[in-house]
Each structure stands twice: as structure tokens, then as C-alpha cells.
C-alpha positions, 0 to 999 in steps of 0.5 A: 426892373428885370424886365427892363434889362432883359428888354435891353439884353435882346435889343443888344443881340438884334443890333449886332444881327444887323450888323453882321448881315450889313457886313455880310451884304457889304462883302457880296457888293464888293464881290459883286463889283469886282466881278463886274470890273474884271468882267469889263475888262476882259472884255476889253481885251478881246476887242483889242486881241480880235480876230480882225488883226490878220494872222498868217500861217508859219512853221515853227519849232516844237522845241529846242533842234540842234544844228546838223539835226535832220528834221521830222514832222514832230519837230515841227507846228503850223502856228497862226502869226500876226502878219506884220510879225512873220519873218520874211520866206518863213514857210507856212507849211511843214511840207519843204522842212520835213527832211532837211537838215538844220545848218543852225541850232534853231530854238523852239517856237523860231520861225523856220526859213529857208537859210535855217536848213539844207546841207551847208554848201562848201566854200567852193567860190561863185559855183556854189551860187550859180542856179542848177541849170544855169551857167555864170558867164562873164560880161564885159562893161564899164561904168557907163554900161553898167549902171554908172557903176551902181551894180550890185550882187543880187540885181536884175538886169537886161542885157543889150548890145549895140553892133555896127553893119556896114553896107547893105541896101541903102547904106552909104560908104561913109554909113553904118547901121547901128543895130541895138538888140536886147539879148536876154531880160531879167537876168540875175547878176551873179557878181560885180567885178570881184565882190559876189554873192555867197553861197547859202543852205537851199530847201529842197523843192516841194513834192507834188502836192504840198506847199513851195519853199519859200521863195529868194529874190536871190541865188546866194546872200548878198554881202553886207558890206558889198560895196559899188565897183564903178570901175568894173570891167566885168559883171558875171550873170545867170544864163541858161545854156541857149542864152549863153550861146546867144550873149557870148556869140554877140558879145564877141563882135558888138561895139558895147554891151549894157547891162539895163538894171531893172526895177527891184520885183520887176520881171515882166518881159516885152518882145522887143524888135532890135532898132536900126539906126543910120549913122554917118561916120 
């Protein structure tokens, strides 16, 4: 009879050594599997965050920079963005940044453009957006010769005047040529009667050998509530000093001057022979 229980006695203590290793090999299989899914599923997001989504370079903050702030190289960082994320004329060098002034606080990893920085220009009217260089000059039109009156600050236009020559080899006494001549192309315009760009904070320009600023399709900021003016009697553009002398001299004895709006991006220009035409009167 003792022998029978203590054959008993020592199936009991092995069963419960099966056990214990079944447990033991039950939990290195759990652990085993969810190594195995975290595995996959890492793996799964580097193809989804792949180095096949185009990336661009933009400057960034640092950290937090205070408006009226002068900015120094370790305020900044060069930063890899996926390239539907830049915003539009973010830098993407430090270079035109360095040195400049915050016109705005600017919170840190902000991308970093040209309005964010520059001395603020004072309220000193259509002066503070003429380009260095450049002249405002006023343009006499109506709604026909200026787009239908479609115009807007921030467009770019060719100019053209149309001049009546009396007389001359083969002219009649009741003809005159009508002479069509484009003055200067693309030309920015400057304002629409009264409703005109504002100025803005400018980047310096670039040093030799580094990056440009960013560059603007336009001199100021375009309202947002700029409205047409069909009835405009007037539209102010950006000419250098020779261009000015030319459209002033024109336009001082020309029968109309058209301001020719130009598609948006477009700055191609073609040398163009002015174009008679005999009319009789």
C-alpha cells in the first residue's frame, strides 16, 4: 500500500511539471506572435512613410522668436517637408533670413517667408511699393482699354498706343495712318484707380553665394477685398526711368493707350514692329 501512494505522490509532481512547462512554452508563443505582428506592422508603415513622398528643404524656427527680433543662425533649421506641405516662398536656405528682423512673432517649427521678416515699411501710401528703381507712373484708360475694367493690383500688362500720322507718302487728304505701337511688356501694375497694393516687409537680397529670397509675383500685398473698378480713369504702373520717358512721351499725343493683361506667370516678351493701318476719315 505504501507503494502505491508514493507512486501516486510522484505522478501528481510530474503532472504539474507538464503543466508548468505547457504554461511557460504557451507564453513564449504569445510573446513570439506579438513580436511577430508588431514586426508587420512597423513594416507597414515604412512603406507608407517611404522615401518615395517628395520632400523639399524649408527654414524653420528653432524655437519660439518674438516679433522685432533680429534673427541669427541658431534661431534657425533646414528642415526636409513634404512638398505639398511648404508653404508658398517659404525659404529653403537660412542664408536671406539671417539678419533680418522679425515684423511678427514666429512660433518655433513655423516656416519662415519673406512677409515674417524685414523692417516694417511705414504707411507712406503707393511709395512703399514702387520697386527700388522703378517709377509709378499713371496711365490714362477706360473700361475698354483696360481689360473691361477687369484690372486688378497685382497684374501684369502690356502697354500700347495707338497714334494718328497725318500726311506722309501716299496718304490721302482725307486719310491717316493709324500707327499701333507696344510701349513696354509685362509691366506690373501698380494700382486700379484708387484701390492699390500695400506695402509689405521685404528679405534683403541674397549675398554672393547663397541661396535667393523667395521670390513675389508681386511688389506690395493685394488687398482681399479689392474690388474691379470699371470706371477707372486710371491705372498706375512700375516703369524704369527709360520706359517712363518713352510711355509718357506717347502717351501725351496718342489717340488711346491699352493696358494688354497678361496671362498670369507669363513674362515672355516679343519684339513687335509697330503696325500701320490707312484709314479714311
Amino acid at each position: 500500500m505504501a507503494k502505491l501512494q508514493g507512486l501516486t505522490m510522484n505522478r501528481s509532481t510530474g503532472n504539474r511539471a507538464l503543466l508548468l512547462i505547457a504554461i511557460v512554452a504557451g507564453l513564449v508563443a504569445a510573446v513570439l506572435v506579438f513580436l511577430a505582428l508588431q514586426s508587420s506592422d512597423d513594416g507597414g508603415t515604412a512603406l507608407l512613410t517611404s522615401t518615395d513622398v517628395a520632400t523639399i528643404d524649408v527654414v524653420v524656427a528653432s524655437g519660439d522668436i518674438a516679433a522685432g527680433t533680429k534673427v541669427t543662425e541658431s534661431m534657425l533649421e533646414v528642415v526636409s517637408f513634404p512638398l505639398d506641405l511648404r508653404i508658398e516662398n517659404a525659404f529653403a536656405a537660412t542664408g536671406p533670413v539671417v539678419g533680418e528682423v522679425t515684423n511678427v512673432a514666429v512660433a518655433q517649427g513655423e516656416q519662415f517667408t519673406p512677409n515674417k521678416i524685414g523692417l516694417a515699411v511705414p504707411d507712406k501710401g503707393l511709395s512703399g511699393v514702387v520697386p527700388p528703381g522703378m517709377r509709378g507712373v499713371a496711365v490714362a484708360v477706360d473700361e475698354v482699354t483696360a481689360v473691361g475694367g477687369n484690372l486688378l493690383p497685382g497684374d501684369r500688362v502690356d502697354i500700347l498706343t495707338a497714334i494718328r500720322i497725318k500726311g506722309g507718302p501716299g496718304v490721302g487728304e482725307n486719310q491717316y495712318i493709324l500707327r499701333t505701337e507696344v510701349l513696354v511688356q509685362d509691366v506690373e501694375v501698380l494700382s486700379v484707380a484708387q484701390e492699390a497694393q500695400k506695402p509689405v516687409a521685404q528679405a534683403a537680397p541674397a549675398e554672393d553665394g547663397q541661396e535667393p529670397a523667395a521670390i513675389t509675383y508681386t511688389s506690395g500685398a493685394v488687398p482681399s477685398d479689392v474690388d474691379d473698378q470699371p470706371n477707372a480713369r486710371t491705372i498706375t504702373v512700375a516703369l524704369s526711368p527709360a520706359e517712363t520717358q518713352l510711355v509718357v512721351s506717347k502717351q501725351g499725343y496718342a489717340e488711346e493707350v491699352w493696358a494688354v493683361l497678361r496671362a498670369f506667370g507669363d513674362e515672355e516678351t516679343i519684339e513687335l514692329e509697330p503696325l500701320d493701318v490707312l484709314i479714311f476719315e
